[in-house]
N, C-alpha and C positions, 0 to 999 in steps of 0.2 A: 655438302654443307649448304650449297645457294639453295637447294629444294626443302630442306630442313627449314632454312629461313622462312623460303615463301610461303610454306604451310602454316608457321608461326603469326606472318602478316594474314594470312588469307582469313584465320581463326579470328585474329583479334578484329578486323573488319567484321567480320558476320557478328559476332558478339554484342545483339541489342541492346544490353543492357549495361554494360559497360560502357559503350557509345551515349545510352542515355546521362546514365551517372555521372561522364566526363562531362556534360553540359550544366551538372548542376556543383553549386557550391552551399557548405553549411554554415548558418552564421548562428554560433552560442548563446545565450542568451543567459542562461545560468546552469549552474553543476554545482551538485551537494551530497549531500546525503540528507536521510529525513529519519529521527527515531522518534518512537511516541515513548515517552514518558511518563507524560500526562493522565488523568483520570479518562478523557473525551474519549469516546471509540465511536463516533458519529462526527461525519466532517461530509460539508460540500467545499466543492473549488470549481475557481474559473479561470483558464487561460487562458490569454490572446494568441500564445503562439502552439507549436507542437513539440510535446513532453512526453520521453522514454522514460519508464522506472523498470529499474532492477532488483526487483524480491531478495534481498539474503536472511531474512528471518521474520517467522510469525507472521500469519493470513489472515488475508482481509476479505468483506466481498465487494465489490466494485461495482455501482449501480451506474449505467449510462443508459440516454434516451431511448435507447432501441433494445439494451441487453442487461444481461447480469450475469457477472464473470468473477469465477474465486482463484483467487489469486494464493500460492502458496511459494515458498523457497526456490527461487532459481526460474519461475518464471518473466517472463519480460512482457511490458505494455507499451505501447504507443497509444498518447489519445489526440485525437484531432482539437484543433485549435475552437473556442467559442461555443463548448458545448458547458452546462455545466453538471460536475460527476459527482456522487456522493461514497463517501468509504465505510463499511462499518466491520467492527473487527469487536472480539470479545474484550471483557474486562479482564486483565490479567494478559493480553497477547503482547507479547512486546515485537512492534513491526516494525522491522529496518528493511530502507530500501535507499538505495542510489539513484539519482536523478539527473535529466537533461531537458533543460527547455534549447528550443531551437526553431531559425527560420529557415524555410528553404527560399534558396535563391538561382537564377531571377525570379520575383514574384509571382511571375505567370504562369510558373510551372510546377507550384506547389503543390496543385489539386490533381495533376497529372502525377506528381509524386506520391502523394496518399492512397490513389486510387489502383496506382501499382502495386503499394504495401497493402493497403487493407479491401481494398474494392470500393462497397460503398458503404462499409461499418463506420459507425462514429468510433471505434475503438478496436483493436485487435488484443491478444492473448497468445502468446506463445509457451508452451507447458517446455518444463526443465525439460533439456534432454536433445529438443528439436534443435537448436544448436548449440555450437560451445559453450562453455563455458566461459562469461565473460567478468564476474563478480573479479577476479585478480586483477585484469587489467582496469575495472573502473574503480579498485582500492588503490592501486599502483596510483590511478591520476588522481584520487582525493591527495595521496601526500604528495606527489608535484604539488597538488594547490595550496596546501601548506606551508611547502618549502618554499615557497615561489621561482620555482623548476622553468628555465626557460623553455617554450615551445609546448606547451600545454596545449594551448586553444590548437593547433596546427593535429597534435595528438588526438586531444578528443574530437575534430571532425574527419580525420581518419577513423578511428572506431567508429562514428556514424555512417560511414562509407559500407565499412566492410558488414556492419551490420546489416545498414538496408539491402547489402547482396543477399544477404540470407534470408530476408525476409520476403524479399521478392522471391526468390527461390520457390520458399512453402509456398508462398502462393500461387504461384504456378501449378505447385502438387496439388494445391487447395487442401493443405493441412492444416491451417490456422487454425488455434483453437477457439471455438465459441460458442458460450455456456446456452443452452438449451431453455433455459426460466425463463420466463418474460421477468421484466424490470416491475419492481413495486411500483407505482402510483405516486403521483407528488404528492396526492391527499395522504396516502401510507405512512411516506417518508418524514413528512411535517408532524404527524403526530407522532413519531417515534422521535423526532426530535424534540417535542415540546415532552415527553414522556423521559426522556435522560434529563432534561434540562429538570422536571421535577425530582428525581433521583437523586440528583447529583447536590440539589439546595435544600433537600431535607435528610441528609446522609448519616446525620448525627442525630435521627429521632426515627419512633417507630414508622414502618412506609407499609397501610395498606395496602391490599390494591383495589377495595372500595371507594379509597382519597384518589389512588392514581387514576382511576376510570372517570370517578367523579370529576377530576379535574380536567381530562379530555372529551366528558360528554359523550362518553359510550359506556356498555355494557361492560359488568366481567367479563363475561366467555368473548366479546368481541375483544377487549381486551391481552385477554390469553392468547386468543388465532392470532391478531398482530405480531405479537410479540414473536410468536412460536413460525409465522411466516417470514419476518425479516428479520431477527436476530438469532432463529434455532434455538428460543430459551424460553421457556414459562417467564413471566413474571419475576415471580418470587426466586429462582434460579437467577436471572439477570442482577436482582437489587444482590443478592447475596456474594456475586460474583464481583461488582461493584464494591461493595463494604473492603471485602479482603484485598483487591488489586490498591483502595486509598489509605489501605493501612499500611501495604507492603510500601509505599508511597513515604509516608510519613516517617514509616522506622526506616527507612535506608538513606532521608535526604535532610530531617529535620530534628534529630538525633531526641527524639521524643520516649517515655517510657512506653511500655504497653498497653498501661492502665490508660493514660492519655489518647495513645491513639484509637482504642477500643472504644473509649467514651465519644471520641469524634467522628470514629465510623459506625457508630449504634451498634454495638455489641453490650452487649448485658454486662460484661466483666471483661477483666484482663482474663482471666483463666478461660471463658467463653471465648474470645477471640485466640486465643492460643489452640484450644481443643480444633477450633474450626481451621486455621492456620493450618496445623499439622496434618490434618485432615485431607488437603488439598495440597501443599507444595510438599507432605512427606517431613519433614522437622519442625521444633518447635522455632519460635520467632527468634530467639537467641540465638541460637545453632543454624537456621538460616541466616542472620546476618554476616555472622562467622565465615562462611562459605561463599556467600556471596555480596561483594565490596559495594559500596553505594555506587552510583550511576557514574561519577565523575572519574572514579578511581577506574573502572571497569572500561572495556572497549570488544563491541562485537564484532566477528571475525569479520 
C-alpha cells in the first residue's frame, strides 16, 4: 500500500500541468447564453477579457485578425481578450451558443495561459468530438443561474479548469482545429456590412442589385464575388433569404396576417410569400406556425 501511495505522489509531482493550473485561479466575468432572433446575421464584437462559446445550434463563420473558422453544433471557441471578431451566419440560421467571459489570475500569468491553450492564435477552434461533451453541464449551470443555486461561480470555474485540461491536452497533439482561408479584409467586411444595412432598410421594396452596387460604389460582378466570397450567396439568394427569415420573424412574434407581413417583407402577395415559404421550410405559413410556437413559448435544447 505505501508503494502504491508513493507512486500516486511521485505522478502527481511530475504532472506539469496540473502543477501549473494549481497556480492559477478563474475569475467570471459573465455566463449566458446568446440566441439570434433577430434579422442581423452580421455582428462585430470586442472584449476586454477572454471568452469560451459553446455551439449547440446553427453555424456561423467567425472572422478574427489572423483566421477564419466555421463554426458548427458542439464546437467550442476560446477568443483572446482585445481583438475585435466579426460573426456572420445566414438568414434563417437560428444560432444558439452558451457563453463565458473570464479572467485569468494572477495577472501575470494570463498570456502564459493562452499561449498553453492556443499558442499564438488570436483564437482556437475545437471541432465536436475532440472532447466531451459539455452543452449538459453548461445547461445544468444556466438554471442554477436562474434558480439562484448556491455555488455556481465555484461550479463554473471548475468546468473552466477541467476544460482548459483538455485543451492543453490537443495542443500538445497539436490537434486544434484551424480553418485554412485567410480572414476577409476589413475593407470586405465594411462593405458587407454597409450592404446588409441596405438590405435590411429597404426590405419592404423592390432591391436591385444595380441600387445595391450603386450604393457601395462597385460593379455588379464585383458585387456578386463579395457576396459569393463572404456570405456563400449570390446577391439575390441573400436578399431573398433575408425577406423570408423577417417574415418568419413577424408571423411568430407580432401576430401579423400574411398579407401584412408579405407587404413588409417585399413579396408581391400573400399567396407569393406563402408559395416561397413552403418552398423553403416545406409547409405553408399556417401550418408552420402550428408546429412551431413563437420564440417565447419555445426553448432550445
Amino acid at each position: 500500500m505505501y508503494n502504491n501511495i508513493s507512486r500516486f505522489v511521485k505522478k502527481v509531482n511530475e504532472d506539469s500541468l496540473s502543477n501549473y493550473l494549481n497556480h492559477l485561479r478563474f475569475r467570471v466575468n459573465g455566463y449566458g447564453r446568446f440566441s439570434q432572433q433577430e434579422i442581423s446575421t452580421f455582428s462585430q464584437f470586442f472584449s476586454n477579457d477572454i471568452e469560451m462559446i459553446l455551439i449547440v445550434r446553427g453555424r456561423s463563420v467567425l472572422h478574427t485578425p489572423k483566421r477564419k473558422f466555421h463554426l458548427a453544433p458542439g464546437y467550442l471557441a476560446l477568443l483572446r481578450p482585445f481583438h475585435i471578431y466579426t460573426a456572420i451566419c445566414q438568414p434563417g440560421e437560428k444560432l444558439y451558443y452558451y457563453y463565458i467571459h473570464f479572467d485569468v489570475l494572477p495577472a501575470h500569468l494570463a498570456e502564459s495561459y493562452l499561449e498553453k491553450i492556443a499558442g499564438d492564435a488570436d483564437a482556437l477552434v475545437v471541432p465536436a468530438g475532440e472532447i466531451p461533451d459539455f452543452i449538459p453541464a453548461f445547461r445544468s449551470m444556466l438554471e442554477d443561474w436562474r434558480s439562484d443555486t448556491p455555488g455556481l461561480m465555484t461550479l463554473i470555474q471548475a468546468h473552466l479548469a477541467i476544460l482548459s485540461v483538455h485543451l492543453a491536452r490537443l495542443a500538445a497533439k497539436q490537434i486544434l482545429f484551424r480553418d485554412k482561408d485567410r480572414p476577409e479584409s476589413s475593407y470586405e467586411l465594411e462593405m458587407i456590412s454597409q450592404a446588409l444595412d441596405y438590405i435590411t432598410a429597404h426590405l419592404d421594396e423592390p432591391i436591385r442589385q444595380e441600387d445595391l452596387s450603386r450604393q457601395l460604389g462597385v460593379s455588379v460582378s464585383a458585387l456578386y464575388k463579395l457576396f459569393r466570397r463572404v456570405l456563400h450567396a449570390s446577391p439575390s439568394e441573400y436578399i431573398a433569404k433575408t425577406r423570408l427569415r423577417q417574415a418568419e420573424i413577424m408571423l411568430r412574434s407580432s401576430g401579423c396576417t400574411i398579407a401584412e407581413a408579405a407587404k413588409a417583407c417585399g413579396f408581391c402577395s400573400a399567396s407569393h410569400l406563402s408559395r416561397q415559404f413552403k418552398a423553403v421550410y416545406g409547409l405553408s405559413p399556417s401550418a408552420y406556425l402550428k408546429e412551431n410556437p413563437s420564440e417565447k413559448e419555445s426553448r432550445p435544447d
